[in-house]
C-alpha positions in Angstrom: -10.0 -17.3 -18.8 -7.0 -15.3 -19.8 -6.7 -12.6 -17.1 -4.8 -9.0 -17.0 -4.0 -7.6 -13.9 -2.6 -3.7 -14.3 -2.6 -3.0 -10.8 -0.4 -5.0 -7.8 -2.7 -5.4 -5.2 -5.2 -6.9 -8.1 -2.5 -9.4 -9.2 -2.0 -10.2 -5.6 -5.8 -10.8 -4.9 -6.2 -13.2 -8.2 -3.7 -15.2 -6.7 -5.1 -15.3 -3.3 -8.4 -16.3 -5.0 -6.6 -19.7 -6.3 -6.6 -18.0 -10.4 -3.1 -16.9 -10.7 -2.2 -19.4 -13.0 -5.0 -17.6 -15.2 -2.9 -14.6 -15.8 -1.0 -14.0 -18.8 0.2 -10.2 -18.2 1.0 -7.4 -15.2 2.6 -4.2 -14.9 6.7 -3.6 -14.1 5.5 -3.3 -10.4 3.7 -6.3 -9.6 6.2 -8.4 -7.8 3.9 -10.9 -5.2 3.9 -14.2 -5.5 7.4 -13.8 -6.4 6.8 -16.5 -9.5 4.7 -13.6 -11.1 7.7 -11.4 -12.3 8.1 -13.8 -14.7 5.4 -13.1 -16.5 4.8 -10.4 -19.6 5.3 -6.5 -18.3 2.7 -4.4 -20.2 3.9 -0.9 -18.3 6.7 1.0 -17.7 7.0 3.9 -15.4 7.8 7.8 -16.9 9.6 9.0 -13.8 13.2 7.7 -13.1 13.5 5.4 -10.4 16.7 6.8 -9.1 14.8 10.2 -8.2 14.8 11.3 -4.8 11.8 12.0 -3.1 11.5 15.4 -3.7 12.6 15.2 -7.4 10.0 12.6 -7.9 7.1 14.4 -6.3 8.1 17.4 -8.7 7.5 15.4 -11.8 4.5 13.6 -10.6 3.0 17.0 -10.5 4.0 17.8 -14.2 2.9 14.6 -16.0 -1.0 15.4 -15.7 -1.1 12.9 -18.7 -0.5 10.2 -16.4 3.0 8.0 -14.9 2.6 5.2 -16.7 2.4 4.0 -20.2 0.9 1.0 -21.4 1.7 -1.3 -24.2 -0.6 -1.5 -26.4 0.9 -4.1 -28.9 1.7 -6.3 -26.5 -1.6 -6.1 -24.6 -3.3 -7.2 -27.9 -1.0 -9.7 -28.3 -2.1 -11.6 -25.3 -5.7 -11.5 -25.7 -6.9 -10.9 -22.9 -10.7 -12.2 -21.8 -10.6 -10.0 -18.8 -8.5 -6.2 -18.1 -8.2 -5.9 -14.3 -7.4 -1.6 -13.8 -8.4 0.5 -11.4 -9.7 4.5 -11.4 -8.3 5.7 -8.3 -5.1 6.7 -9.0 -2.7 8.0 -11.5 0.2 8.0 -9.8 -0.9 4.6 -8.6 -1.1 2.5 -12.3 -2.2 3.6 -15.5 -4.9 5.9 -16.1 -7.9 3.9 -16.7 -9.5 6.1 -19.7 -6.1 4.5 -21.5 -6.8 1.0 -20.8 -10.6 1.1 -21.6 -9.6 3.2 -24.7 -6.7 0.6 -25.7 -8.9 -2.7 -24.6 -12.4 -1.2 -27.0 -9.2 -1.5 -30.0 -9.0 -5.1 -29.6 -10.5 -7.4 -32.2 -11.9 -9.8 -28.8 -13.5 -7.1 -26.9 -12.4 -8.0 -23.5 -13.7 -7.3 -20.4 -12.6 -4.3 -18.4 -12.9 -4.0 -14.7 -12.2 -1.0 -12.6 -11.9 -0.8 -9.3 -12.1 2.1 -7.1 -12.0 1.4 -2.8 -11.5 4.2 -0.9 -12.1 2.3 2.7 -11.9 -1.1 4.0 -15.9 -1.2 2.9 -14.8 -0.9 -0.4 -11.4 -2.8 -0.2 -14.0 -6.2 0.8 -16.4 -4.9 -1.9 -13.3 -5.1 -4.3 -12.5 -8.7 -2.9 -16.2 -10.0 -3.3 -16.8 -8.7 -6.7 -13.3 -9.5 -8.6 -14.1 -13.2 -6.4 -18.0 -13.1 -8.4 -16.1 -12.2 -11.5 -13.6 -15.4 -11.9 -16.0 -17.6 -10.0 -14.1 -17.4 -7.0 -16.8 -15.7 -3.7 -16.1 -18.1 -1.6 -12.0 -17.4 -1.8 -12.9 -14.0 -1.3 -15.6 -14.5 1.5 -12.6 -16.2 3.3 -10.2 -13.3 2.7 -12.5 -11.0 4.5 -12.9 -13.4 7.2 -9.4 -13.3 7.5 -9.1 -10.4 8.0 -12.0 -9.8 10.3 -10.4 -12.5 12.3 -7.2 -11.0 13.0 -8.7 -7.8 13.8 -10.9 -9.1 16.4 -7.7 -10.5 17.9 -5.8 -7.7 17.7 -9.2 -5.6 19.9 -9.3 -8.5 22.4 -5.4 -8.4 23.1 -5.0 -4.4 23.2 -8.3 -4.0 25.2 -7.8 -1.2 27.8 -4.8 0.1 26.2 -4.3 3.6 26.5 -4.7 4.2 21.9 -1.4 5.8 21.4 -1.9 9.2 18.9 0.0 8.1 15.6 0.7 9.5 12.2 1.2 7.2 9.3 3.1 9.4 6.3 3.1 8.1 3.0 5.9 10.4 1.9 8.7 12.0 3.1 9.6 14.6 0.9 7.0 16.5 1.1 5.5 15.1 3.5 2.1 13.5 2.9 -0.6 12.3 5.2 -2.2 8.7 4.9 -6.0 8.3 4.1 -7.9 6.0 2.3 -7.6 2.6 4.3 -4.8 3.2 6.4 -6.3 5.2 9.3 -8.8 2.5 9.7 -5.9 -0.3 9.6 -4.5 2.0 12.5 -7.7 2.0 14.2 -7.9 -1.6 13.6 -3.8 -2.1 15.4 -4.8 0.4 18.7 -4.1 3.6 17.6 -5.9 7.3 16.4 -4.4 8.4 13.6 -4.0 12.1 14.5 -4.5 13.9 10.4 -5.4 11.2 7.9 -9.0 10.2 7.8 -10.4 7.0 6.6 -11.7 7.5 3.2 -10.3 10.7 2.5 -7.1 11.2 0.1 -3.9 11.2 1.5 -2.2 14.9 1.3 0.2 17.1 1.5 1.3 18.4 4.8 3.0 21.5 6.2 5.6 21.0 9.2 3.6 23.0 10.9 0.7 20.8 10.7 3.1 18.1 11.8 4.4 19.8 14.9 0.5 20.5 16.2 -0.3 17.1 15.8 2.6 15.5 17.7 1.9 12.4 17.8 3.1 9.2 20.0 4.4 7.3 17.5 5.1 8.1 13.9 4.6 5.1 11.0 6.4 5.9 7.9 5.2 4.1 5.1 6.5 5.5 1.8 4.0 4.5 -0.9 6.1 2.4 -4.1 9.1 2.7 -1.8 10.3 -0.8 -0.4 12.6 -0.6 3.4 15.8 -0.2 1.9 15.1 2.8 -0.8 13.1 4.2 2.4 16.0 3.5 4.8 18.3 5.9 2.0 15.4 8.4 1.7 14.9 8.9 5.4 18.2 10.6 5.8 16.9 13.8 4.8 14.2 13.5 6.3 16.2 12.6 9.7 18.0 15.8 9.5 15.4 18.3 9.8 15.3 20.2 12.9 11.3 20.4 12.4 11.7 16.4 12.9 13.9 16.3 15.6 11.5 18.0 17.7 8.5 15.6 17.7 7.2 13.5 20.6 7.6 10.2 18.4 11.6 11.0 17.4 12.3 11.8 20.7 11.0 8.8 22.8 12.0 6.6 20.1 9.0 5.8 18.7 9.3 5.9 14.9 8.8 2.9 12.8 9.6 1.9 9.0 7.5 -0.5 7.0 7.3 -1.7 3.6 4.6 1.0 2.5 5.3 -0.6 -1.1 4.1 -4.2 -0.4 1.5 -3.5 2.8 -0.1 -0.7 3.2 0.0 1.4 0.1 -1.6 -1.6 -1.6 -5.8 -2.7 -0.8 -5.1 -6.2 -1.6 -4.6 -9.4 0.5 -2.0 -8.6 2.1 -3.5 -5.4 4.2 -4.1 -8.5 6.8 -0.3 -8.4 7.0 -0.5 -4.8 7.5 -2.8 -4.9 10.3 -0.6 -7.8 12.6 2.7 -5.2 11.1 1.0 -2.4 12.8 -0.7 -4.0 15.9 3.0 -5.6 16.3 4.9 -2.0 15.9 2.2 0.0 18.4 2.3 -2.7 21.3 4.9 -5.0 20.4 4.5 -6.2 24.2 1.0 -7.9 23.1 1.1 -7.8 19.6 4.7 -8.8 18.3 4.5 -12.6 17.5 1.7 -11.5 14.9 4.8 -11.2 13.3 6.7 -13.6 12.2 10.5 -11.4 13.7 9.0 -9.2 16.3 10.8 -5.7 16.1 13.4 -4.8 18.2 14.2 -1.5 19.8 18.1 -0.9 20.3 20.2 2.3 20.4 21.6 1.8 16.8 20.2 3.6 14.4 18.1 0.8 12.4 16.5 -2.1 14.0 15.0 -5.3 11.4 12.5 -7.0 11.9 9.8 -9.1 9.2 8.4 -6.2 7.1 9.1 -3.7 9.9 12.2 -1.6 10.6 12.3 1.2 13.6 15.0 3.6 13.5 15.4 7.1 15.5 
């Protein structure tokens, strides 16, 4: 089977399911395994990848056409059997009515899958049928074990915890809310997330919105960002006198993570993001899920394995 992924988190999960060696293409973004940057890029982004935040959230709102293009040539070129895509996003990966549109061109006909999750639900759903599809259930039977597993783990180490109030942002400039999977990954770690709902779309937010909420602790999780291009964004952010004021930034409580590799994507590695978050809520119970616990100091960054807390 020659297999297309145009979408990390799918690239990730036919690797997980033991047929990565099956792919022949991805898109400029999928980098996990590491191995799998070698292989054929079929996208390239519109929107320069030096913009700030705020620049790039300008532009995302004037290409309605779509962020990313797709080569067509080289698409037909590889022959795909099966087109892994997804119909979620379009900020996300490239509009699907583009890839169905370019695949029904090809002299082979292959096989386009779209997937849409929305929820954890649908994120298993995803696992389960992609695993049907290259004859791979009981791969994917065992991802959702895992990550049933850890979760149960998790709820017996934090049990009778006061749930900290949290608020996981997905972008900094404007500020966005999480939704989708993430408030239920937060659920999952110990905490309420105080504005994003599971299933919904993340948003934009008002400061305002922000300051009523005031939550305990603050995740930011830029989506496509990874910790060091967050790291340079957050100074803006930082500066803000709207920020300055919350609960979170003043008792120290504010925590970085990879919103590129973990949580923005519904893939494997969301099991990651679950010990990440359990680890950055009660790091007193839950930081060897990690493989560096986090470390709180005065400076302004602190490392740690996919987590970084900073005031």
């Amino acid at each position: 089977m020659r297999i297309v992924s145009l979408l990390p988190s799918l690239t990730e999960l036919v690797c997980a399911l033991g047929r990565g060696g099956e792919l022949v293409g991805v898109t400029h973004e999928c980098d996990y395994p590491p191995a799998i940057e070698r292989l054929p890029h079929l996208t390239r982004s519109l929107i320069p990848i030096e913009a700030a935040s705020g620049a790039i959230d300008a532009l995302v709102a004037e290409q309605a056409g779509g962020l990313y293009q797709l080569d067509a040539l080289a698409l037909g070129e590889l022959r795909p059997d099966v087109i892994l895509t997804q119909e979620q996003c379009d900020v996300c990966a490239v509009n699907e009515a583009t890839v169905r549109r370019v695949a029904a061109s090809l002299p082979n006909s292959p096989h386009v899958e779209s997937v849409n999750p929305t929820d954890l639900a649908g994120v298993y759903a995803m696992f389960r049928r992609i695993g049907e599809l290259l004859n791979r259930r009981d791969a994917a039977d065992a991802l959702v074990a895992q990550m049933e597993a850890t979760a149960t783990e998790v709820a017996r180490r934090t049990q009778g915890r006061e749930r900290p109030r949290v608020l996981l942002l997905e972008w900094f400039d404007p500020p966005y809310s999480s939704g989708h999977w993430n408030p239920e990954i937060i659920a999952l770690a110990g905490g309420d997330e105080v504005i994003g709902r599971p299933g919904a779309r993340s948003r934009r937010l008002t400061w305002e919105e922000i300051q009523e909420a005031d939550p305990d602790v603050i995740v930011l999780a830029p989506c496509g960002f990874s910790i060091e291009r967050s790291e340079t964004e957050f100074g803006s952010l930082s500066a803000k006198a709207d920020w300055k004021a919350l609960r979170a930034v003043r008792t120290d409580r504010v925590v970085l993570v990879d919103g590129s590799a973990f949580f923005s994507r519904p893939g494997p590695r969301l099991e990651e993001s679950l010990r990440i978050a359990a680890a950055a809520l009660a790091p007193d119970v839950c930081g060897d899920l990690v493989a560096i616990r986090p470390r709180v100091l005065a400076s302004p960054v602190v490392t740690g394995e996919g987590v970084v807390s900073r005031r």
